[in-house]
Every structure is written in structure tokens, then in C-alpha cells.
MARFILUM-550880 format. One record per residue (C-alpha): residue number from 0; x, y, z. Coordinates in pm, 1 decimal, m for minus. Example, Ala and Ser with C-alpha at 12.3 -4.5 7.8 and 13.67 -1.06 7.14 Angstrom:
NODE    n        px        py        pz
NODE    0    1230.0    m450.0     780.0
NODE    1    1367.0    m106.0     714.0
END
This chain:
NODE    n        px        py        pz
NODE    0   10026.2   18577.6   m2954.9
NODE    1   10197.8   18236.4   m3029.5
NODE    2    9942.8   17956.3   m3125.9
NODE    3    9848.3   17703.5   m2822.3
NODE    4    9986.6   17394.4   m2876.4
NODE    5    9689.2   17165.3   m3003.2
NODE    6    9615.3   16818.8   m2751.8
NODE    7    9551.9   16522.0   m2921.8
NODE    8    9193.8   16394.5   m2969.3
NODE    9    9112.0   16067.1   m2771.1
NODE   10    9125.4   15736.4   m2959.0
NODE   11    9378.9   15694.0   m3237.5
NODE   12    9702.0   15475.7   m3194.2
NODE   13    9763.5   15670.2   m2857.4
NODE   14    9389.8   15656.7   m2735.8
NODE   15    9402.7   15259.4   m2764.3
NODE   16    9705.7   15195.6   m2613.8
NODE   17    9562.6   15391.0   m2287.2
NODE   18    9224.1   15189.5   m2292.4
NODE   19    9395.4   14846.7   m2323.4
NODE   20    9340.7   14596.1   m2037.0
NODE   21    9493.7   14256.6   m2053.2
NODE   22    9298.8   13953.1   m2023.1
NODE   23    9364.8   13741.7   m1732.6
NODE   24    9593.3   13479.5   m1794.9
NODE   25    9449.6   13248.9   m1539.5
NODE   26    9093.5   13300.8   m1705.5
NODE   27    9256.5   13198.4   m2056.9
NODE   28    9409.3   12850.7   m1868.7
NODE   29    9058.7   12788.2   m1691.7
NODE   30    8855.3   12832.0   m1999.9
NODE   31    9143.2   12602.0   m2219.8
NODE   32    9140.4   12318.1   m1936.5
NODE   33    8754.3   12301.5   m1948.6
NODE   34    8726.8   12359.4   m2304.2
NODE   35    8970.3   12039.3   m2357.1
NODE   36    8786.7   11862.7   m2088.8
NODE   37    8451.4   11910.3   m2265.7
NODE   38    8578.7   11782.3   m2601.1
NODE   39    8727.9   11473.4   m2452.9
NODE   40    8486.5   11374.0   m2278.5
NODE   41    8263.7   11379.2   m2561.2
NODE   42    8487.1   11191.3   m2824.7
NODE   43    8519.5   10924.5   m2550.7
NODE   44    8123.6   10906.0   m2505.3
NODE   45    8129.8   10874.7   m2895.1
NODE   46    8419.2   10584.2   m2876.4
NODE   47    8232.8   10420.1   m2589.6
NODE   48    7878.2   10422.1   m2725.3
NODE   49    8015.0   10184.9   m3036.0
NODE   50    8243.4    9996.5   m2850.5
NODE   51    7965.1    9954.2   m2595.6
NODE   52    8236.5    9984.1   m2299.1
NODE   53    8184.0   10303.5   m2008.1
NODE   54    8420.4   10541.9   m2001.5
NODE   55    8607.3   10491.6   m1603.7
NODE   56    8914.7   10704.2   m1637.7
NODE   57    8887.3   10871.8   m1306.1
NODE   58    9227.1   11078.8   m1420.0
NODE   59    8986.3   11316.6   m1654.6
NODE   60    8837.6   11477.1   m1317.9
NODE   61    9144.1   11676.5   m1328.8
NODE   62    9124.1   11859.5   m1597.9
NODE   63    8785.2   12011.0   m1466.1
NODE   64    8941.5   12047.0   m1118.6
NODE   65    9239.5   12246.7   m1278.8
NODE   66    8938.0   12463.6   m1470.4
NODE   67    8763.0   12516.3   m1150.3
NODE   68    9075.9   12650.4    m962.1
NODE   69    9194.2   12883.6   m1249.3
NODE   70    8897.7   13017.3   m1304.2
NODE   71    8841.1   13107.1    m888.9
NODE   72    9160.6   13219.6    m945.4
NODE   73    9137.2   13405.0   m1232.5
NODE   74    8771.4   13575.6   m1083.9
NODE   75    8988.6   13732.6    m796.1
NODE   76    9270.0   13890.2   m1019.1
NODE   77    9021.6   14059.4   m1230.4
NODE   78    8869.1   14167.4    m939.3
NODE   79    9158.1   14281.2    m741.5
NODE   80    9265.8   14465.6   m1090.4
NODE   81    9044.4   14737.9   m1071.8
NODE   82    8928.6   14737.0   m1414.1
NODE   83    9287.2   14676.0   m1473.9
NODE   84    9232.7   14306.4   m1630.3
NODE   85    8974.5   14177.4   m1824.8
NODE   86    8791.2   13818.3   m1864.1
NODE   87    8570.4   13748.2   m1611.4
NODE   88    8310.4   13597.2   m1868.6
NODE   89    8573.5   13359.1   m1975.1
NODE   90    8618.6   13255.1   m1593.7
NODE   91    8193.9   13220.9   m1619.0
NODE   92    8220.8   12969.3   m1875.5
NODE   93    8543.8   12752.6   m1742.2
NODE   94    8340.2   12727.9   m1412.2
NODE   95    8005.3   12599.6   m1537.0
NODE   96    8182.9   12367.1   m1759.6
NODE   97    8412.7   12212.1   m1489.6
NODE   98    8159.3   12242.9   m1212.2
NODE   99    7910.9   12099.0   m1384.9
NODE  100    8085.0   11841.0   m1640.1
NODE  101    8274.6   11732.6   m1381.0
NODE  102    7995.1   11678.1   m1119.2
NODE  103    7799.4   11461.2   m1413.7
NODE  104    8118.3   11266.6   m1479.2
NODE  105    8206.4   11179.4   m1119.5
NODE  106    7868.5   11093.9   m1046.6
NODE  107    7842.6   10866.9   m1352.9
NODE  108    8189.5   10674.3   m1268.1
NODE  109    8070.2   10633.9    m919.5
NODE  110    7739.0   10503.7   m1045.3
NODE  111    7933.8   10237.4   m1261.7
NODE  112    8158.4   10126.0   m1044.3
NODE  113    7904.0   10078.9    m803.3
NODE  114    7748.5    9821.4   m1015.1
NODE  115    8031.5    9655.0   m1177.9
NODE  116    8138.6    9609.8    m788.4
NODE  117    7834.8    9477.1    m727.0
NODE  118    7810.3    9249.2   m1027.2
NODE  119    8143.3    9110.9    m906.9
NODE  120    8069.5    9038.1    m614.9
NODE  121    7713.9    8847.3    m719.7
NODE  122    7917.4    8612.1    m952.5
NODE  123    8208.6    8546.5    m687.2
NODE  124    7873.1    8493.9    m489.6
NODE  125    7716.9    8238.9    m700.6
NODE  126    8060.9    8043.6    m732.6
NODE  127    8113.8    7999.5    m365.1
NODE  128    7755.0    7945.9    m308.7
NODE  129    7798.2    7628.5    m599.2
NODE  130    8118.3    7495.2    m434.4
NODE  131    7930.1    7530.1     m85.3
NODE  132    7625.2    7300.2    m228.4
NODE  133    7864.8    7085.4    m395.3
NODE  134    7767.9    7233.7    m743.4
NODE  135    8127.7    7154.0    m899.2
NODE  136    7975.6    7181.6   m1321.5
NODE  137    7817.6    7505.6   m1214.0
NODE  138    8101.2    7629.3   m1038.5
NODE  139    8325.0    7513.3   m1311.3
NODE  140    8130.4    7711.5   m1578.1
NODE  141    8147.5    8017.6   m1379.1
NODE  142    8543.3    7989.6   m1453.1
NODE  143    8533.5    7962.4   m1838.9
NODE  144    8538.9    8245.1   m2063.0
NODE  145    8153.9    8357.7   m2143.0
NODE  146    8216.7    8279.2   m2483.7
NODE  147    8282.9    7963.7   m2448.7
NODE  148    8039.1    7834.4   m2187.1
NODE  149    7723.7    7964.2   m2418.2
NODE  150    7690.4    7658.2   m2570.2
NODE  151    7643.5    7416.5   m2267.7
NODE  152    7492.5    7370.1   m1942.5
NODE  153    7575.2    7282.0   m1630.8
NODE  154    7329.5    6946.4   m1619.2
NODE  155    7502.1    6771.2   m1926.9
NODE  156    7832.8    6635.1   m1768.7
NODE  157    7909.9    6456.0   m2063.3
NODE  158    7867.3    6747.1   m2292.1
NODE  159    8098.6    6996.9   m2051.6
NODE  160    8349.5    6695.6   m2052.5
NODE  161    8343.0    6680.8   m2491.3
NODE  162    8361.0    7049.7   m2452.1
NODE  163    8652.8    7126.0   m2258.3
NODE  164    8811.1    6804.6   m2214.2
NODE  165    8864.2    6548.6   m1928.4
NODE  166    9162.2    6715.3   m1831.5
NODE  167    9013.5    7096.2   m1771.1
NODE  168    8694.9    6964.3   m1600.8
NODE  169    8859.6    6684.0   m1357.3
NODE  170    9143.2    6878.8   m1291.2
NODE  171    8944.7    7200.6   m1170.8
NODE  172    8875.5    7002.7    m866.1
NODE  173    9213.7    6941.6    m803.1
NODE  174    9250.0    7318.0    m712.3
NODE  175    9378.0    7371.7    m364.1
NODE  176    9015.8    7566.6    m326.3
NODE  177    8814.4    7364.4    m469.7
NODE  178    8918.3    7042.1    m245.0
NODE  179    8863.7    7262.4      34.3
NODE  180    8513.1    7297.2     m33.8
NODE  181    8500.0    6894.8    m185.6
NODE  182    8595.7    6768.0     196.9
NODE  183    8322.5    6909.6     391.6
NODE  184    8048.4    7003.4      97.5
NODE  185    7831.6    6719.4     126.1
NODE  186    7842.1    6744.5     539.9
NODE  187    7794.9    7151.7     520.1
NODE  188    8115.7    7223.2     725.7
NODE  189    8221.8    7422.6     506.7
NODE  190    8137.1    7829.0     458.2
NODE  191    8289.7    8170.6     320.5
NODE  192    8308.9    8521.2     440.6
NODE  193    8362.8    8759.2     204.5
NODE  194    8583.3    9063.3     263.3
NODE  195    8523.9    9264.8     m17.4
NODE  196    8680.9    9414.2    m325.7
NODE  197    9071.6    9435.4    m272.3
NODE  198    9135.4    9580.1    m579.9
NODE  199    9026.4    9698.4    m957.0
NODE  200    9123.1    9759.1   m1288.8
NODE  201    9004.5    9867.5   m1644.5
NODE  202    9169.4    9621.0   m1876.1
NODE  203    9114.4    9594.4   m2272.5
NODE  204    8873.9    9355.2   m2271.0
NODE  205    8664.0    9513.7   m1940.7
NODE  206    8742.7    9488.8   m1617.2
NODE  207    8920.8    9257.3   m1372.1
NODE  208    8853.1    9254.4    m971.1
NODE  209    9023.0    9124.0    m706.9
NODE  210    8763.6    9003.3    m433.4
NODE  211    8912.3    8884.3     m67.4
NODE  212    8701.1    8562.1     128.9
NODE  213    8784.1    8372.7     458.0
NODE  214    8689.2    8015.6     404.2
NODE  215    8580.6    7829.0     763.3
NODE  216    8607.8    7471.6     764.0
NODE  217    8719.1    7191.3    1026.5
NODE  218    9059.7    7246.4     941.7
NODE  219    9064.7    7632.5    1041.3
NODE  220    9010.5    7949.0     873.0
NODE  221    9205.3    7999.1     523.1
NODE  222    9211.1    8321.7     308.2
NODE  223    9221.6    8341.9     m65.7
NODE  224    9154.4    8601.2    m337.1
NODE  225    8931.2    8535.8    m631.9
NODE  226    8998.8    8739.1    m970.1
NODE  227    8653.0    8861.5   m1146.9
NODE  228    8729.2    8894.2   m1526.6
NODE  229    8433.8    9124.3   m1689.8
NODE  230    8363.6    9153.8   m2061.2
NODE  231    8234.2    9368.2   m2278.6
NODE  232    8217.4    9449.4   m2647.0
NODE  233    8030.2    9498.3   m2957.9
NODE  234    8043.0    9098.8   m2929.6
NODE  235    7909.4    9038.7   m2576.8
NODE  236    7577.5    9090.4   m2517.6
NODE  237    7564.0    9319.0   m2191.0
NODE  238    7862.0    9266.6   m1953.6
NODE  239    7969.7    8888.9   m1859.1
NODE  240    8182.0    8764.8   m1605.3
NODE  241    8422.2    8484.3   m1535.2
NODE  242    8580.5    8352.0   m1184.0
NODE  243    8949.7    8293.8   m1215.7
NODE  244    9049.4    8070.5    m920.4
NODE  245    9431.8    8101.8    m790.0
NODE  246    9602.5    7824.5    m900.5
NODE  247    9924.0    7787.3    m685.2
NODE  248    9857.3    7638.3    m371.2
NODE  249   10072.1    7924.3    m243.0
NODE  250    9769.5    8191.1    m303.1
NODE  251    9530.3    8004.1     m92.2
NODE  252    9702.3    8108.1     286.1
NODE  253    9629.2    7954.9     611.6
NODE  254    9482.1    8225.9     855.6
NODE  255    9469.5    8008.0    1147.6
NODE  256    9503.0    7603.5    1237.4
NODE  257    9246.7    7458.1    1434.4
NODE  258    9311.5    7112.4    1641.0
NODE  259    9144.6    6895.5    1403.8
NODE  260    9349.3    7058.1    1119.6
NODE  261    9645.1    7023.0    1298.6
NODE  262    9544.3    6662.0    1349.9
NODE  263    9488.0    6710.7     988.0
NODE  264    9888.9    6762.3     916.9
NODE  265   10017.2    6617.6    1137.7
NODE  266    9877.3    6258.8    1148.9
NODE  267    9763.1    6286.1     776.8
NODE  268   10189.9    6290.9     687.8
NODE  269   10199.4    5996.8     926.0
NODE  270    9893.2    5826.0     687.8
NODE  271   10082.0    5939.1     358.6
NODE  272   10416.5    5747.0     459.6
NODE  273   10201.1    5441.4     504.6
NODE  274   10110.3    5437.9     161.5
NODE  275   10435.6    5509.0       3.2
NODE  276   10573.2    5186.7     193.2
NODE  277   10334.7    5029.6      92.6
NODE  278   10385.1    5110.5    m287.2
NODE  279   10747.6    5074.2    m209.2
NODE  280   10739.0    4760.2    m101.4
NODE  281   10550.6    4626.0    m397.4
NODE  282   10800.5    4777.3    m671.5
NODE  283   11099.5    4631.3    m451.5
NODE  284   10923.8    4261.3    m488.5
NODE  285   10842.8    4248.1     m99.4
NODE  286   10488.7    4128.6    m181.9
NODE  287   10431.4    3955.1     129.6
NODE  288   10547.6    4220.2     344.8
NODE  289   10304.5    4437.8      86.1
NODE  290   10040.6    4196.4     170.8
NODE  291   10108.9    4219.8     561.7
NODE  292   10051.1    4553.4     564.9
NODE  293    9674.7    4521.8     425.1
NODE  294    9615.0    4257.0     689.8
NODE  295    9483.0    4315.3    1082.9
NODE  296    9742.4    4441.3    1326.6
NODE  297    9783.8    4118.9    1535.1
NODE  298    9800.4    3887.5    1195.7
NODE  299   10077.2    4178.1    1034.7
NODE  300   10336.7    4167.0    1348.4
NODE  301   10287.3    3801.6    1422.6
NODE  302   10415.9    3743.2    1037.3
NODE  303   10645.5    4075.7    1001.4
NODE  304   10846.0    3900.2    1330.3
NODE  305   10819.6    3573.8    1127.3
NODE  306   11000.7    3735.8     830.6
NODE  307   11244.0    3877.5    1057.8
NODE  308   11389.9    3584.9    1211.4
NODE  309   11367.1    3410.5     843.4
NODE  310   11605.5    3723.4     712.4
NODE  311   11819.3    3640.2     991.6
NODE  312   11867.8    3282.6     940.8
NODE  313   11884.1    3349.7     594.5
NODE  314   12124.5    3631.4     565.6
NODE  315   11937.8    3762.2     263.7
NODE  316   11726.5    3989.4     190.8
NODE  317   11357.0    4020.2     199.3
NODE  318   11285.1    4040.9    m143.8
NODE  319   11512.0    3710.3    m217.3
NODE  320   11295.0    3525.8      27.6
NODE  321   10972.0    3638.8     m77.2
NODE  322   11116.3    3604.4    m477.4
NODE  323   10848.0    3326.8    m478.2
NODE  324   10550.0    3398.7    m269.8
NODE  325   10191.9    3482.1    m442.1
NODE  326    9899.6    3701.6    m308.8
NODE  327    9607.4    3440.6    m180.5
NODE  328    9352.7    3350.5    m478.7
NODE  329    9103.1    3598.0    m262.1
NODE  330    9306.0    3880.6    m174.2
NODE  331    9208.0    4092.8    m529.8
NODE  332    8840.8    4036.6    m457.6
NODE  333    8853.1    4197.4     m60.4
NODE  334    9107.4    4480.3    m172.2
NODE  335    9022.2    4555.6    m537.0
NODE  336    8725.7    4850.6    m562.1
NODE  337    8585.8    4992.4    m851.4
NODE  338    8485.2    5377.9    m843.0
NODE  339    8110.4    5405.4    m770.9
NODE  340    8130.4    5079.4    m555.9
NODE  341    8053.1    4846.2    m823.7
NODE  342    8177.5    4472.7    m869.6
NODE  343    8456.5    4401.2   m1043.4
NODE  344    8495.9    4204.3   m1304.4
NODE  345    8723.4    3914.4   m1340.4
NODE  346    8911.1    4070.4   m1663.2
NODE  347    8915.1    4389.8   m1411.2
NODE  348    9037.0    4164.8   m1133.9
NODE  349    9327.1    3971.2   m1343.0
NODE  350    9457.0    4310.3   m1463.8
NODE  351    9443.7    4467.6   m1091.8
NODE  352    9711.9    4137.5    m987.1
NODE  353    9911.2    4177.6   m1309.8
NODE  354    9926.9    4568.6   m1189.4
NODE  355   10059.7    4527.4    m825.0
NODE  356   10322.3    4246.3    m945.7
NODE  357   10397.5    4458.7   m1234.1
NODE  358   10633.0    4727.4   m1010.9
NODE  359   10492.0    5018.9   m1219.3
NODE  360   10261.5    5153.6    m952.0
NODE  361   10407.4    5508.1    m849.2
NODE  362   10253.6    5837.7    m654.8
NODE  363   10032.6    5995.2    m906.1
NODE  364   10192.7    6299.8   m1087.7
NODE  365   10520.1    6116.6   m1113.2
NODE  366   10502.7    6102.7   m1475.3
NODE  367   10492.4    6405.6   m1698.7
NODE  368   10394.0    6214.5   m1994.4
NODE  369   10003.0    6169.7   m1861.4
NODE  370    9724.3    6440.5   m1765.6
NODE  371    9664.9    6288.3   m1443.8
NODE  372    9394.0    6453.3   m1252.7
NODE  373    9433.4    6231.8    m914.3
NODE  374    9734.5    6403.8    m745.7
NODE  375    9626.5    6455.1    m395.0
NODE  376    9607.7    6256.9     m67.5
NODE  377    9303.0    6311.3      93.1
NODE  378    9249.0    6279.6     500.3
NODE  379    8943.8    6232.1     649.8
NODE  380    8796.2    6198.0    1007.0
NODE  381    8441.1    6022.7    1065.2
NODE  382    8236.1    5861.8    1364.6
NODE  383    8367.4    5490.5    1220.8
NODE  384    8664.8    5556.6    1019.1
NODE  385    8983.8    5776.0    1022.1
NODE  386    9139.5    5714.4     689.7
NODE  387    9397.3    5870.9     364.3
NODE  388    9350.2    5808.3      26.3
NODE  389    9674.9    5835.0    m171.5
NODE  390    9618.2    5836.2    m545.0
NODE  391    9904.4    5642.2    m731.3
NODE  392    9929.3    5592.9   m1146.6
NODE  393   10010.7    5238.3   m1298.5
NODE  394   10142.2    5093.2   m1632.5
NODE  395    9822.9    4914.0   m1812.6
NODE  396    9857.8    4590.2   m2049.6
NODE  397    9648.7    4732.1   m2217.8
NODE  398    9706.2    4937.3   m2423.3
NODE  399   10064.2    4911.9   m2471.5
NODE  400   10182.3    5290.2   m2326.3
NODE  401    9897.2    5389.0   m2137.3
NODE  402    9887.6    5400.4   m1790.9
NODE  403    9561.1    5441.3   m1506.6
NODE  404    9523.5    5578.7   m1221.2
NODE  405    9408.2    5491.4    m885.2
NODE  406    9360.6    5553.8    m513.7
NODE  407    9514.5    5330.0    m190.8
NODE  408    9340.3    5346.2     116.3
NODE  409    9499.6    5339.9     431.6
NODE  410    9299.9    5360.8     771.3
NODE  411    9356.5    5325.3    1130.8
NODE  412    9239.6    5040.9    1297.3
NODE  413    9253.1    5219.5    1686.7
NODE  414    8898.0    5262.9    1794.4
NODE  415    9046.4    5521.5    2061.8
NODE  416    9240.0    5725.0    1755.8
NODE  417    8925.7    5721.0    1542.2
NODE  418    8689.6    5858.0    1841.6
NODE  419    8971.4    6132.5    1875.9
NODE  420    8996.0    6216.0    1558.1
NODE  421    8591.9    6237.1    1537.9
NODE  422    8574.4    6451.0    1838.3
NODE  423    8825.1    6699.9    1722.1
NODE  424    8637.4    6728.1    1364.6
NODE  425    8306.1    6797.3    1540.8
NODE  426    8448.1    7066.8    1766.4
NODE  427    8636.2    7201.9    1487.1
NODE  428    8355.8    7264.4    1264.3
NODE  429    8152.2    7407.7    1530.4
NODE  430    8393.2    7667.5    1612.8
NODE  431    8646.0    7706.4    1286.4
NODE  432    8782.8    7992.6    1523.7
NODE  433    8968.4    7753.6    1758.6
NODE  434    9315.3    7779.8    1778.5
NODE  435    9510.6    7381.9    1772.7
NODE  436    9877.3    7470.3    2030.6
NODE  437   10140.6    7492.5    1810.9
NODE  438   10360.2    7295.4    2050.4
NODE  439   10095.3    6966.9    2062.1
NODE  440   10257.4    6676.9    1836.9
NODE  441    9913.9    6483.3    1772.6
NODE  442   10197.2    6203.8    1611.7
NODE  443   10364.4    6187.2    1964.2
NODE  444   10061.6    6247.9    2216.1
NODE  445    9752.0    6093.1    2009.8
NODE  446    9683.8    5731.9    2082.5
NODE  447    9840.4    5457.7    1831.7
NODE  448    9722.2    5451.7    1494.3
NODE  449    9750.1    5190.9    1426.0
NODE  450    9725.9    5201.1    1011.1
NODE  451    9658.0    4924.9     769.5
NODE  452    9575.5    4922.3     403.6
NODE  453    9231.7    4809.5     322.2
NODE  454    9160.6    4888.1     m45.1
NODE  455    9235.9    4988.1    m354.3
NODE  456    9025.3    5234.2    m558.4
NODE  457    9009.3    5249.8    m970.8
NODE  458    8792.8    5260.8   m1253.8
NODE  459    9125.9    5148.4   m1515.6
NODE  460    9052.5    5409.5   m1741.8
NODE  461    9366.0    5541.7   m1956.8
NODE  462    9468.4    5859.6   m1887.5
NODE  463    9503.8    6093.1   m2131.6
NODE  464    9844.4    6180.5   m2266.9
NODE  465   10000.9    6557.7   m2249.8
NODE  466   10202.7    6416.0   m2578.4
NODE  467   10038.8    6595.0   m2902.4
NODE  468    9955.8    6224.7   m2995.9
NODE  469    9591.9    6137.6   m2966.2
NODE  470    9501.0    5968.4   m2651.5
NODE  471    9486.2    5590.6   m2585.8
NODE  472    9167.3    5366.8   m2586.8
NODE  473    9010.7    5280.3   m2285.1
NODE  474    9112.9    4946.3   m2190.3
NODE  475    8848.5    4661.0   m2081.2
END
């Protein structure tokens, strides 16, 4: 009888290839995505605990969220498999490592940017609040880099000034924002809603916000968005913050116009034009039609009509007639004002008449040469006065080169215009809200205005130059 042929004992070459089960290739992707995860997140903890800066990449979430799906998927091939597939303890680990690093890491970048929202949000706070009170060194701090502002305080003017410079501190209130605020501060007519944070990013240096507000004021409602810079460092002790204001007048928008702020543009353009006559008329060597127009309304057309017929019989022109006419002794006494309503002096006086015979007064900002920090007319509505000041620059003797600055003041002189004007303020600032009729010309249907120029505002102090030169002395 032939031998049986003999079967092959299990195991061997041929025994392992039968007991071979693949792992699951979605278990090997879930545990690498976790895995990597894991040891980012803790080289970044490393990085961030020297650099002293959180770790806010919201963009590592999904590498635990691909971990987490991998690994549910990977849990129902092996499953389905039938003993087919193996690595079901790899899917174990990806999912307690995504479910549970991922959980801590959400939780910890909603935790941060809950308070770097809210620190925002309490220094944007604290600026408007100091622009509301009329706070301007406070507020002006709050814009300067934290670095820089350690050294000084908000009390010592003078040492903010030797700090940053005439230029920097002036010239913040000459923000479209901040003269908002600087008209109706001192009455409290002025207040902010906030809207909330528009936007955020994570920059190099920290963080910068974007924070939306509705300012209310006579004028209307106007919107604006206020940049929050945040520091940090090994440097900066704890995290700092700095306001950045807009500063194109474009980025502070009108939401809506109420009456008194279309009074406000309309009549205030009217008010402007005044002045530049005026100036006009000086630099053209019409002084006494200059001087008419800072005289009462009956006493300026009685003498304008006596010019008139003189140019007629004349045939010339009014600056050849009036080649040799001279303000009145007293005239630079009643107009001249010094800031701070104090008495000028007569050296102060002289220089004011060699100024306004001089033909060097222009509209302030005309020349490039001087850091002027005057550039704005400013309207204004009370119970006794509707009036514009219209800041202008001006050639000094003294110094040879420098030049000053300087505000003319024009005001209406119709008791009817000025009760208007008062009674459209008053509702305006107790109802921002109201809406002025785009079709109502306050220049056609208000009463007469009237204007006349009744001062002239300056303390004669050089300007600085925006030449790398060193600036000029103050003059006397």
C-alpha cells in the first residue's frame, strides 16, 4: 500500500501567510494625525511659554478632527472585517488623543480670545470714555506704543509735549474723531455706542482688533472703527494695548445727518467763504474793504456803497483807491486776541498790524514747509452766538523764516439766525436720531446771516518746521 501523502504542519512560511490580517489603513492615518497633533502642540506650548505669547492657531483643531474621523472610521472597518483587519487599539489611542487634546485646545483658544476680546474692548472703552470727559493727554497716551508712554503721565502736559513733540500731541486733536468729541465734550452732547469686535488677527508682535462704535452728537450719528494693537513679549510685562485712531477723514463715515448738522454744512461753507474774503481781501491790499467787513452791518454797506460809487467815478480799482488808507489807531486792540483771553501786549499788537498789511496771511496748511496743527474751521451754534473759526498761518518778523498761526472769527450778527441755529442744536442733541430733509437748503430758507468778522485769535508762537533743520525761536 502506497504511502499517504503527508499534510503540512500549521505555522511555517505557509501557516503565517494564512494567519495574516492587515492593519487598517484608516487606523494607521488616525493614530499619525493625532500623533502629529500631540507633538505640535507641545513644541508650540514650549515656544510660547518663553516667548510668553498663547498659542491661537485655530487651524491645529484639524488635525485632531481628521484623527477623530479616521479613527470612527477605521473602528467600523475592523469591525465590519470579521477578524479580517486588525488595529482597533491604534483607533483607541487616535481617539483619546484627538477627543481629548482637541477638546483642551479649543477650550483654551476660546478662553483666550475671550479675554483678549474683552481687554480690547476695556481699552477702546477707556479711550472713548477720556475723549467723552474731555481727557485729550489720557486719550492721547492710550494711542502711543506701551513702550513709549511708560515714562510719563497723563498730568504733566509739558513733559508729554518734550516727549513726543508739539507736533504728535497738538496734532492728535486734529483727527477727524477727535474734533468730534472736542465740539460737544465740555457740554456732554457727545456719546458712543459700541458695536463690537469687527474683526481679529494674530500678528508678530500680538494681536490687532478691529472694534466698530456709533458716535451721537448734534450733528447726527457717525460710524468709525478703532484698531486695538496688543503686545506681548519676553519684553512686555503682561499684555499692553494701544488705540490706533483712523486717520483719513474718509474712515470716519456719516451714518445719518441731523438738521442741526445739516445746518452744520450747509451754513458753516457759507461762514468759511466769509473768511477767505476776508483774507483775500487783505493780501490783494483792499484793507478798507478788509476792515468793512469786521465792522456792524449798517456801518459795512453804508461804506461798501461808498466805495462803489468812488470805483465808479474813479475807473480804478479798489485796491488803487484804498493804496493809501490805514486801519484806525484802535482797531488792533478790539480785534487782536491772545489764546487764553489774555491782553496783548503792545510788541504783540505792532506785530499783529505789521501781519495783516504784510499779505502773507493764508488758510492754514497752505504751506508744506511748517507742522501746522490748526487746519480746521470750526462751526459752532450757542444761545448768544453762531460763529466759524477759520485758522490761517502768517509770515513773522521775527524770526526771519518762521511763520505763526492763528484763528479768524466770523459770526452772524442776525438775532433770528442765531435763535435758529440754537434751537436746532438743542433738538439735535436730544435726539441725535433725527433725520435733517435732504432737500432743505438752510443757505436759501434760514433767515439772513448776516456775518461779520469780529476777532482774531493767536498766541504768535513759531511753528515748527517739517525741514530736518531745527526749529525757530519763539518770537516776542
Amino acid at each position: 500500500m502506497a504511502d499517504s501523502p503527508r499534510i503540512a504542519p500549521l505555522g511555517g512560511p505557509s501557516g503565517d501567510r494564512l494567519n495574516y490580517k492587515p492593519v487598517s489603513g484608516f487606523a494607521v492615518a488616525a493614530v499619525v494625525f493625532s500623533v502629529l497633533y500631540t507633538v505640535i502642540i507641545l513644541a508650540l506650548t514650549i515656544a510660547a511659554f518663553v516667548a510668553k505669547k498663547p498659542i491661537l492657531i485655530q487651524e491645529l483643531l484639524l488635525l485632531p478632527a481628521l484623527g477623530l474621523v479616521f479613527s470612527i472610521i477605521g473602528r467600523s472597518q475592523i469591525k465590519k472585517s470579521e477578524g479580517t483587519r486588525v488595529g482597533l487599539g491604534l483607533c483607541n489611542i487616535a481617539w483619546w488623543l484627538s477627543i481629548v487634546g482637541g477638546v483642551m485646545f479649543a477650550m483654551y483658544i476660546l478662553a483666550n480670545d475671550f479675554a483678549l476680546r474683552r481687554q480690547s474692548q476695556e481699552t477702546a472703552k477707556k479711550f472713548m470714555d477720556a475723549m467723552k470727559e474731555g481727557k485729550w493727554n489720557t486719550a492721547f497716551l492710550l494711542t502711543v506704543d506701551p513702550g513709549r508712554r511708560a515714562s510719563v503721565t497723563s498730568d504733566d502736559a509739558e513733559a508729554l509735549e518734550a516727549e513726543f513733540g508739539k507736533p504728535m500731541t497738538a496734532g492728535f486733536r486734529q483727527n477727524e474723531l477727535i474734533r468730534i468729541f472736542n465740539r460737544y465734550s465740555s457740554t456732554g452732547e457727545v456719546n458712543y455706542l459700541p458695536l463690537g469686535v469687527q474683526s481679529w488677527e494674530s500678528t508678530p508682535r500680538g494681536y490687532e482688533f478691529r472694534l466698530g462704535y456709533q458716535i451721537l452728537c448734534p450733528e447726527g450719528i457717525y460710524g468709525v472703527s478703532l484698531v486695538l494693537k496688543g503686545f506681548e513679549g519676553p519684553n512686555i510685562r503682561g499684555r499692553q494695548w494701544s488705540v490706533h485712531v483712523p486717520q483719513a477723514e474718509a474712515a470716519v463715515t456719516l451714518v445719518s445727518r441731523s438738521p442741526y448738522g445739516k445746518l452744520y454744512q450747509d451754513i458753516g461753507s457759507e461762514a468759511f467763504s466769509t473768511a477767505i474774503r476776508f483774507v483775500e481781501k487783505l493780501n490783494s491790499n483792499q484793507l478798507e474793504s478788509a476792515y468793512l467787513m469786521t465792522r456792524p452791518i449798517a456801518e459795512m454797506s453804508k461804506n461798501e456803497a461808498n466805495l462803489s460809487g468812488q470805483l465808479l467815478l474813479s475807473g480804478g480799482t479798489l485796491a488803487g483807491i484804498e493804496k493809501n488808507w490805514h486801519f484806525p489807531p484802535e482797531f488792533s486792540k478790539e480785534f487782536l486776541r491772545l489764546s487764553g483771553d489774555k491782553t496783548p501786549s503792545p510788541q504783540q499788537l505792532k506785530m499783529f498790524e505789521q501781519i495783516i498789511t504784510s499779505r502773507t496771511l493764508r488758510p492754514a496748511g497752505a504751506s508744506k514747509q511748517f507742522a501746522n496743527t490748526e487746519k480746521y474751521p470750526e462751526f459752532s451754534a450757542s444761545e448768544k452766538e453762531t460763529r466759524l473759526t477759520f485758522p490761517v498761518e502768517f509770515s513773522l518778523p521775527n524770526p526771519p523764516g518762521a511763520a505763526g498761526s492763528g484763528r479768524i472769527i466770523v459770526e452772524s450778527t442776525n438775532p433770528e439766525f442765531i435763535a435758529l441755529s440754537y434751537k436746532l442744536r438743542q433738538d439735535s442733541s436730544k435726539d441725535p436720531t433725527l433725520k435733517a430733509e435732504v432737500t432743505n437748503d438752510y443757505i436759501k430758507t434760514a433767515p439772513p446771516r448776516d456775518w461779520r468778522i469780529v476777532g482774531f485769535v493767536s498766541n504768535f508762537e513759531p511753528l515748527e518746521s517739517n525741514s530736518p533743520a531745527a526749529a525757530a525761536k519763539p518770537g516776542p
